[in-house]
N, C-alpha and C positions, 0 to 999 in steps of 0.2 A: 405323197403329201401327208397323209395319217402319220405316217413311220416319223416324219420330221418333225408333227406336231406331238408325238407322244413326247419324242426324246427334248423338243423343251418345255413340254409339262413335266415330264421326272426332273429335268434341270432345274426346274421354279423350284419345284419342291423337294428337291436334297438341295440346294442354293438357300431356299428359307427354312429350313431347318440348321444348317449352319450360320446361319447369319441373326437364328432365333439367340438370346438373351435369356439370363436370366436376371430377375430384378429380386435386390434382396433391400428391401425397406428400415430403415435406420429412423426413429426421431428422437430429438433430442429436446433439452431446455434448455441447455447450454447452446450458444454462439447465436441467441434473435438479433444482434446486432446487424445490422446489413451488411459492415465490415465484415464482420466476422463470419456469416456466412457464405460470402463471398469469398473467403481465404478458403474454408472448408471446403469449398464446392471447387473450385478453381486449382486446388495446391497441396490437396491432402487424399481426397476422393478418390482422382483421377491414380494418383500411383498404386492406389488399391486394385483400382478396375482393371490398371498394364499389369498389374500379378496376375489377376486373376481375369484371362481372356476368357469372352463372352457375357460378363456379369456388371449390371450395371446398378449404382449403387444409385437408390433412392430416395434424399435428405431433407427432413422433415421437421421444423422448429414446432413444438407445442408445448404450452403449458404443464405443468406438472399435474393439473386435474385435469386436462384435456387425454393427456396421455393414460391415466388412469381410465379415465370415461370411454376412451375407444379401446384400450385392451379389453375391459370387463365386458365390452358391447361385443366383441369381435367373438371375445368364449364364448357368450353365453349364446352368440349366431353359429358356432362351430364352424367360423372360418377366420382363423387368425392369418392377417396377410404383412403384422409387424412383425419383423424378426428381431432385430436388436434396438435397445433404447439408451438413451444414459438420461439419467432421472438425479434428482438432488435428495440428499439424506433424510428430509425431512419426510419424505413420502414412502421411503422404503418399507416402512413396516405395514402401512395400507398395501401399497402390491403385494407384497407376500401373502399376509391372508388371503387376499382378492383372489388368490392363487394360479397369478401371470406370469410369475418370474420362475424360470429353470435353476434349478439348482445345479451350480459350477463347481461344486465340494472335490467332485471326481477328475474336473476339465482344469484346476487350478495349474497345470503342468504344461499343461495346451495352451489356454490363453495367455498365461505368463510365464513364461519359461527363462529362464536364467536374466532372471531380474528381481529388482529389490520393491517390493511396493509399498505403500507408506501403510503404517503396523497398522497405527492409530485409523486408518480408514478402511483398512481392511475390515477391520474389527466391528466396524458400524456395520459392513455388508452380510455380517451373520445373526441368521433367525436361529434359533434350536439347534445349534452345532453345524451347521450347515451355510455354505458359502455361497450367497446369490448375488451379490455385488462385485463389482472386480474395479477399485479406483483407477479414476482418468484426470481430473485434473483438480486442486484445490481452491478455492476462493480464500483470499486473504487480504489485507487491507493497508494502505501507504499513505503517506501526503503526497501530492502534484503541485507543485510550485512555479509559479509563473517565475524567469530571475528577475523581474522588474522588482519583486516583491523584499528581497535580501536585503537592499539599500535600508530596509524599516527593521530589519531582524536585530531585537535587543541586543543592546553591546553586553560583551563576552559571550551570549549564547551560538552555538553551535546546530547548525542541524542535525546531528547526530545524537545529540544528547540533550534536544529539547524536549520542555514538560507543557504539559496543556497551560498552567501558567503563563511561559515561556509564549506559548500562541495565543493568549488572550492579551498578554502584552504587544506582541509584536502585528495583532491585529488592532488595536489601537493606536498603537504608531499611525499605521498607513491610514486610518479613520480620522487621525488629528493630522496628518500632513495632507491630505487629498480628497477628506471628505467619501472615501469609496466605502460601500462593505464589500470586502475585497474576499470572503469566504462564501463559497457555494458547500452549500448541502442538500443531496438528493431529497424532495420533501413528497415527491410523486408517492400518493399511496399504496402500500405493497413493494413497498423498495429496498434501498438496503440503507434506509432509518434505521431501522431495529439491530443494526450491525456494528453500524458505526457506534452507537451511540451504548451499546452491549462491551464493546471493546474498551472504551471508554470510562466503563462499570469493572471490568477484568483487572483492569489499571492501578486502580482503587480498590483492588484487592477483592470484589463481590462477586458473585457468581454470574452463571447465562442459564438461563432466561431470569433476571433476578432483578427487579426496580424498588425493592422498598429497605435493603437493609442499610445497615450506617454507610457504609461503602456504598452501596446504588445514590444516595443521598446525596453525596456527597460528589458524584459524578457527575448528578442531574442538575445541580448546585454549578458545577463547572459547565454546562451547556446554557444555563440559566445567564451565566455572565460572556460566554461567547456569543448569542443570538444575536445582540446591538449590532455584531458585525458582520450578520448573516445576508449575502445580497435581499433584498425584498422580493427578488423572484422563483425564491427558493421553492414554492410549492410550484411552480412549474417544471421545474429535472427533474424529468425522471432518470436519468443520468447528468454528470458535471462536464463530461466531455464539451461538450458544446457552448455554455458560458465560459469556460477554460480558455479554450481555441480563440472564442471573440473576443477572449481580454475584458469580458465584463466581470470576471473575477481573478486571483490571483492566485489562491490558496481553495485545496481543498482536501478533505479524508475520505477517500473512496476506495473502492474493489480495485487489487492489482490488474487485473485487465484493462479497465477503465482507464485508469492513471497511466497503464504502459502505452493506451493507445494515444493518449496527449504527448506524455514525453518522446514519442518515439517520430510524432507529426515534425518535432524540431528542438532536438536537444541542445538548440545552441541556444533554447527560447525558454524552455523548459527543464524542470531540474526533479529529481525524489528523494523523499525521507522516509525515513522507518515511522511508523506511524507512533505520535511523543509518549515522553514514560507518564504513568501518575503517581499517587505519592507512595505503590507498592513496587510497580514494574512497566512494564510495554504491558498491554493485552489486545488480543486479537484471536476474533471468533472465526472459525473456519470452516468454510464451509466444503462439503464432499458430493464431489460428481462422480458416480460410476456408471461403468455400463453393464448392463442384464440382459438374458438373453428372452426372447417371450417364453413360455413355458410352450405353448404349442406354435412354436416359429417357424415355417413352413420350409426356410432352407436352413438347418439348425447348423450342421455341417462350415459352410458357409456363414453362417454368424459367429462361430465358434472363431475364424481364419479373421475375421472381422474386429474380432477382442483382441483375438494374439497383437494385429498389426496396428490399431490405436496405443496397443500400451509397451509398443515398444519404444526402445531410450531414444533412438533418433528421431523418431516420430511424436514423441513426445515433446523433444527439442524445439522441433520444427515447428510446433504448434506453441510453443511457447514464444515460440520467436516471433512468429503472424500474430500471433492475438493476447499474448502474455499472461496466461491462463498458470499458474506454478503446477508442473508437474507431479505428477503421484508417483512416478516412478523415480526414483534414486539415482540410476546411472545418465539420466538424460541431461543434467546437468554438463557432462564430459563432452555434449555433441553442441554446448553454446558456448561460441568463443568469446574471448574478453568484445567487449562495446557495448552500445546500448539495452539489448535484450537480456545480455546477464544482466544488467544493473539494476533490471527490475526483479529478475528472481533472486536475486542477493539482497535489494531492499525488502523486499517480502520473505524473505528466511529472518532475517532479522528480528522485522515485528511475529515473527513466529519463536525468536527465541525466548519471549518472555512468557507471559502467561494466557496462556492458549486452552480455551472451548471449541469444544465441537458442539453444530446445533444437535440437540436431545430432541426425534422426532416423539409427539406426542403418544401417549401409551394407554390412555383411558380411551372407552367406547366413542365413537363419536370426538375425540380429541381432533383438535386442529391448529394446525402451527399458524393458520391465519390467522385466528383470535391471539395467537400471543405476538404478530406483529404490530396487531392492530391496537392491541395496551402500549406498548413502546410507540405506535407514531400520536397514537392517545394522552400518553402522560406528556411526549415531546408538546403537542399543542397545549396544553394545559398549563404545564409547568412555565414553558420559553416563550411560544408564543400570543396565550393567553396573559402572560404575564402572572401568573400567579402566586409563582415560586417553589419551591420544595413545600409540599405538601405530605409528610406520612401520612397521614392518614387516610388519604387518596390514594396514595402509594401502596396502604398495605390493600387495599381495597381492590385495587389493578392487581395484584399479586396472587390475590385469590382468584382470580378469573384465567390468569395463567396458570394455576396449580390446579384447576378443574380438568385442564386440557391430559395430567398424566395420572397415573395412577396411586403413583406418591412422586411430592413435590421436588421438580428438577435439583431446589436449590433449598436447600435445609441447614 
């Protein structure tokens, strides 16, 4: 009876020693969407885990200061249990100092191997010569158009080649035939106000982060005469997805994810554009997600295999396809075929051919890219919905509070 009870105690225990896991913890800022985390978790995850049997992947949505907050906690406890993150540009340079991110200068062969990654974002993920960011996916920005909405689209214009003009008209069409304000704008504080409305300024020729020059002026001036037809529940989206969907708006300028996840609900309902020119170009600010490895990441190995497999071109495809995130890799284009998921990344390359910022994470002590959100959803209320109009002198005022944030001023 002993002899039988040992041999299945050894059995328990070589049985749960193979059947032990490892858990490699991933969080992100990218996909809080419920959708989207739900693609992640359901569709992208799981082919990582059938690679790599016994490892079970651990996926974490948090804030960009939350993620900072618990690296820094986890060093300074000397138990780091994040391994891999994907963080947004504007924080990059607080992690590094903070000194949480691994430098990938040597692994650049490893995580990315025989692929193209986007220059321009590579190039944010370098501190002092040294490569700690590895891009995953771009934020870019389109119109979502309900097609109820066309019937009012000024004769001879084109969606292809309309000017914010062109949409301030075609928004009072549908306001004089139907009484709607048929445009949604994210007004949730901490959104992607300061984006839209940056793009907008790029258009017009000005720079990012930039509200007081003749071009910012003259941008603000153009939101100034689109508001009339801004829904009135504008400060409650925090995304447009969901006025879209209920048809309580028709039109809107939002994040390519955002807009591909309307158009894609029912494209026979739904329609996209390049987001319109102004009186210089198209502009669209863009934003960069990459992923980093923690600096003391407890299965680094393993995170390393983690990088390689997000940024590959299928995998990139794939996640473009679920959640229409524009890819940072080059060749993933090749793994989406013609229908609706290209037609969100081909409208989003577009408003990326014209005049294109990257955000500029803040570079003086103490800088914060909140404060320079918080002047653009500042001067929006003031200017739009304050009614107050183009104000320079407010404007240069708000300017200096975003030039406090770097060390010399983004936009000169």
């Amino acid at each position: 009876m002993r002899k039988l009870f040992a041999f299945f105690l050894i059995a328990s225990l070589v049985g749960g020693a193979v059947l032990a896991e490892t858990t490699l913890s991933v969080v992100s800022r990218v996909f809080s969407p419920p959708e989207e985390q739900k693609f992640i978790r359901e569709e992208i995850i799981p082919l990582f885990e059938a690679e790599n049997p016994g490892v079970k992947v651990d996926f974490e949505i948090l804030s960009d200061s939350e993620m900072l907050d618990k690296l820094v906690a986890q060093k300074q406890a000397g138990n780091t249990t994040i391994d891999v993150f994907i963080s947004y540009v504007s924080n990059f340079e607080r992690l590094v100092e903070a000194g949480v991110v691994a430098d990938l200068t040597d692994e650049l062969g490893v995580v990315a191997p025989d692929r193209t990654l986007s220059a321009g974002f590579l190039k944010q993920g370098q501190f002092d010569g040294k490569q700690y960011f590895i891009p995953f996916a771009g934020d870019d920005y389109c119109l979502v158009i309900n097609r109820a909405a066309l019937e009012y689209l000024p004769t001879g214009v084109s969606l292809d080649s309309l000017t914010y003009e062109d949409l301030i008209a075609w928004l009072k069409n549908i306001y004089d035939a139907t009484g709607m304000k048929a445009f949604a704008l994210p007004g949730v504080r901490m959104g992607l106000l300061t984006y839209i409305v940056g793009s907008t300024i790029l258009a017009y020729g000005g720079c990012f982060p930039d509200v007081n020059s003749e071009a910012a002026q003259a941008a603000w001036d153009v939101w100034y005469r689109i508001y009339p037809y801004i829904n009135d529940n504008w400060v409650t989206y925090k995304m447009v997805n969901d006025p879209m969907l209920r048809e309580e708006t028709w039109i809107a300028i939002t994040h390519v994810a955002r807009a591909g996840m309307v158009y894609l609900s029912d494209p026979t309902k739904f329609t996209l554009a390049p987001v319109p020119f102004g009186s210089v170009d198209r502009g669209s600010v863009a934003g960069n997600n990459s992923l980093a490895l923690a600096e003391y990441a407890p299965n680094r190995e393993l995170g390393l295999k983690f990088i390689e497999f997000m940024t590959r071109p299928e995998i990139q495809a794939k996640i473009a396809q679920g959640v229409s995130f524009n890819p940072a890799v080059a060749e993933a284009v090749k793994y989406i075929p013609p229908g609706p998921a290209r037609d969100i990344i081909e409208v989003a390359n577009i408003g990326m051919s014209g005049r294109v910022a990257f955000i500029p994470g803040p570079t003086a002590e103490g800088g914060d890219w909140g404060v320079v959100k918080q002047v653009f959803e500042d001067a929006f209320y003031y200017i739009c919905a304050r009614g107050k109009g183009v104000d320079p002198v407010y404007l240069d005022m708000q300017q200096d509070i975003i030039n406090m944030q770097y060390l010399e001023p983004p936009c000169k």
